[in-house]
Structure formats: C-alpha cells, structure tokens
N, C-alpha and C positions, 0 to 999 in steps of 0.2 A: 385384339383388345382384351378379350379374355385371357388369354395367355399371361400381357401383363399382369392385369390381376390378381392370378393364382401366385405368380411369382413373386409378388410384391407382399401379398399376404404370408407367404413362406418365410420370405425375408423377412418383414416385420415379426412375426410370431417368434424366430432362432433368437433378432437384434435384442428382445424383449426380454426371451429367457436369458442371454448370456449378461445383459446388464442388469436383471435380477440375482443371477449367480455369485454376481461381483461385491456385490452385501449395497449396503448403507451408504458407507465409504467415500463409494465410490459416485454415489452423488450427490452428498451433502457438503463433503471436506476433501477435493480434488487435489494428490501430490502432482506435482510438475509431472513425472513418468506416467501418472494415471489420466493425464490428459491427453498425456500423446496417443494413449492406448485408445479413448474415446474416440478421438478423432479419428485414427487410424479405422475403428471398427467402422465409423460412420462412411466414410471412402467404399470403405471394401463392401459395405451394402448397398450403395448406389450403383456401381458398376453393373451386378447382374442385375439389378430394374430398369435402368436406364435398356441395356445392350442385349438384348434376346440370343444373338448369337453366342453371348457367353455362357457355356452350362452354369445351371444354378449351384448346381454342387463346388463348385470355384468356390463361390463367395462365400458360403456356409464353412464348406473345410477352411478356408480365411480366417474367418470371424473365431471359428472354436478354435485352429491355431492362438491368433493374439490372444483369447481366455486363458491357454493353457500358460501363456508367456506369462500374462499377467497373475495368475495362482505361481507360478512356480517365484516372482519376482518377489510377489508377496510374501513366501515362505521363506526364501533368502534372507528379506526384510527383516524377520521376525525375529532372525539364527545370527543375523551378522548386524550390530549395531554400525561399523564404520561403511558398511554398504548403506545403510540404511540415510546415511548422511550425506554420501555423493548421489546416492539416487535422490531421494528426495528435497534435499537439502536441509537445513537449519535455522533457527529462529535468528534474527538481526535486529538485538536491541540501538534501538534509534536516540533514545531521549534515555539519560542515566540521569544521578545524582548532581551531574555537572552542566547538564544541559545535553544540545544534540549532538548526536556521534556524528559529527562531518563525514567521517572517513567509512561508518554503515549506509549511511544515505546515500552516498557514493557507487558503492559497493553493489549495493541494490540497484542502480540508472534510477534514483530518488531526487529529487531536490523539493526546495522548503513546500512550493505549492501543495506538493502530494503530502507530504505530511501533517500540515497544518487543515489539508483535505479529510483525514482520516481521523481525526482529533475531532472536528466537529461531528462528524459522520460518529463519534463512540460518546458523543455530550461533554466535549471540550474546547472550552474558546480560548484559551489562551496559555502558553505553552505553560508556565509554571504550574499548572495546576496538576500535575502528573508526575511523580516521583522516576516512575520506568515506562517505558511504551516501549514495545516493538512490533516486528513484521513476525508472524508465524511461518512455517515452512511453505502453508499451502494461501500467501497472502494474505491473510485475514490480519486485520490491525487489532493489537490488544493493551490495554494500556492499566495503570496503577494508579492512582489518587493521592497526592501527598497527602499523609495527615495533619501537617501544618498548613495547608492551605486554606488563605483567606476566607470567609463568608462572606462573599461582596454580593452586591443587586448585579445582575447582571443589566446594564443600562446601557455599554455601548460594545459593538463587536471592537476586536483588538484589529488593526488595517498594517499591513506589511507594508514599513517606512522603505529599511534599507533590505534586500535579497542579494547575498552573496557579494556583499560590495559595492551593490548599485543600488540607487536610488529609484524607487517606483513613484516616477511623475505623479501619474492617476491618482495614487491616496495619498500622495501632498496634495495634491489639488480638494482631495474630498476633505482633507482635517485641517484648510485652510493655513497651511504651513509653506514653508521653502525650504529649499537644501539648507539655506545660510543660518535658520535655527537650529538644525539637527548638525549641522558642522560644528554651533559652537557649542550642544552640547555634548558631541564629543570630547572637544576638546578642551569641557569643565571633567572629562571622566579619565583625560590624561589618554586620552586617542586620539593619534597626530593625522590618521590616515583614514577615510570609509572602507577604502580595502580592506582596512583589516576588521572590517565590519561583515561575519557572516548573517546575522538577523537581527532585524531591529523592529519590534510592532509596541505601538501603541492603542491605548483603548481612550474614548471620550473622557474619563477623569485623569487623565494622565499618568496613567501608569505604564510606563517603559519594563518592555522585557530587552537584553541586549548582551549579546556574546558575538566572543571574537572568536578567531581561529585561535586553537590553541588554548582556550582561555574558560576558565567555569562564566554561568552564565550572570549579568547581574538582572534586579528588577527593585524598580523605585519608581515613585513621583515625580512629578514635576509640573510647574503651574502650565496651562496650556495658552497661545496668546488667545487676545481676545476675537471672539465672532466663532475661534474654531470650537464646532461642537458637530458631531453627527450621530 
C-alpha cells in the first residue's frame, strides 16, 4: 500500500510539472495534436500506478518523451506555417454574407442542430443576425454581428420549420402550423420542392429566415395563422 503511494505521488508531481512546462496553451485553447498529447500522457501515467511490476522509470521516461515530441512539434509549429495547418488545422467559416456554407458544415461532421447550438451558446437567436461566424481550429465558435441588424424585442425563440429538406413535426406542432402552410409558402417564393429547402426557422412574429442549396439566404414576414403563438 505504501509503495502505491510513493508511486503515485511521483507520478502526480512529473504529470504536474510536465503539464506546467507545456505553457497556458495547453490548457485553455487545446489544438487537435495537443489533445492527443494529453491523452496520451494521461495513459502513460496510469500504467506505472495501477501495475507495480512495471518500473516507474517506464512511465516518467514516457511522459518526458511525449514533452519532448510536444516542444519539438511546437517549434516546427512556429518555423512552418503549412505544418502548422495540417497539424492543427484551420478556421471553417460556417455562416458568410450569403448565409450557411452547406458545404463547411459538412466538412466539419456539422449539421444545422449544432450550429444554431453554438449561435445561442455566443447570444444569438437567429441566424441573420450574424454577418460571419465560424469554427476556430481548436472548436471554439466565434461569430460577427451584422451592422444592419434589426433591433427587435426579443419575444419569441426562432423554431427549426424545415432541416435539410425535412420537415420537423415537433415545431409544427409547437407553432400550430402544418406542412401544407409552409408548402404553399414556398411556393408563393417560387420553390417547387422542400428538398430544396436547406433551413427554414421561424420566430413568433413571423419572421422567416430561408435558404436553399445553392442559393443566398432570404428573411421576411409573413402573417402567422391564427392561435399560432409561443
């Protein structure tokens, strides 16, 4: 029992200084390579605590190895910008001038949930209000403010009509609507098809956001029938 002990405290004291050594960085704003490193070191210190037959010198020469990998990755980082972009990768603007980059969302294993997840999550309810947003290298979501944007009460959240073509039952049911309102008013917008419908949210005054594939985004009024309010 002691034995663990001593060991464990060894381990913790090396795990402690070598994720001090690694700066700030490395535990505020994690690149993808930097996490594998984490992970990696946390492994390699479990081993000699758990398994007494393994010398403890294993684990420590381990641990300062991956440091050394990770100082020398870092320096590479620093000297070679196109390394700097396969290792860690690059920002993926999501929402432009024209609306959502289908083809970034993509790109990332994204779809509208998560994004419109991430927009509330930075104080934004509905998608126009954002001139750019994107993904940063190491996740974090970061977004831009149009300056022409509305000054409205915020009164009712905006509810995901159509997602990718389909029709979400559940907030037709919550805004008292049916397909066959939002069919026809497509097809007052000169849209024959919902497929070609990537997002459609509406908010309690009836303000429609709505883009197609391929297509800048639009956003307008429209009267809502009666009873729907939430």
């Amino acid at each position: 029992m002691g034995l663990i002990f001593v060991r464990t405290a060894v381990i913790f004291i090396v795990l402690l200084a070598v994720m001090r050594l690694m700066g700030k960085r490395q535990i505020g704003e994690m690149q993808p390579f930097e996490l594998v490193i984490t992970l990696l070191i946390a492994e390699l210190a479990c081993i000699p605590m758990a398994d007494t037959s393994i010398p403890l010198l294993y684990g420590i020469v381990s641990m300062l190895t991956i440091f050394l990998l990770h100082q020398l990755t870092l320096l590479i980082d620093l000297k070679c910008k196109p390394f700097k972009t396969v290792v860690g990768g690059r920002p993926s603007v999501v929402i432009n001038k024209n609306g959502i980059d289908i083809s970034q969302l993509k790109k990332n294993n994204l779809d509208l949930s998560d994004l419109i997840e991430s927009m509330r999550t930075a104080g934004y309810f509905s998608l126009d209000e954002v001139a750019y947003a994107l993904y940063e290298a190491n996740g974090q979501f970061s977004a831009m403010p149009r300056e022409d944007a509305p000054k409205e009460n915020k009164v009712s959240l905006p509810v995901l009509i159509i997602d990718d073509g389909k029709f979400d039952d559940k907030n037709l049911s919550l805004t008292k609507t049916d397909r066959s309102f939002f069919e026809e008013l497509l097809h007052e917008q000169g849209i024959r098809s919902v497929r070609r419908v990537f997002v459609l949210t509406m908010d309690g005054t009836g303000k429609i956001y709505l883009q197609c594939r391929g297509e800048k985004y639009r956003s307008f009024r429209i009267g809502l029938p009666e009873g729907s309010a939430w």
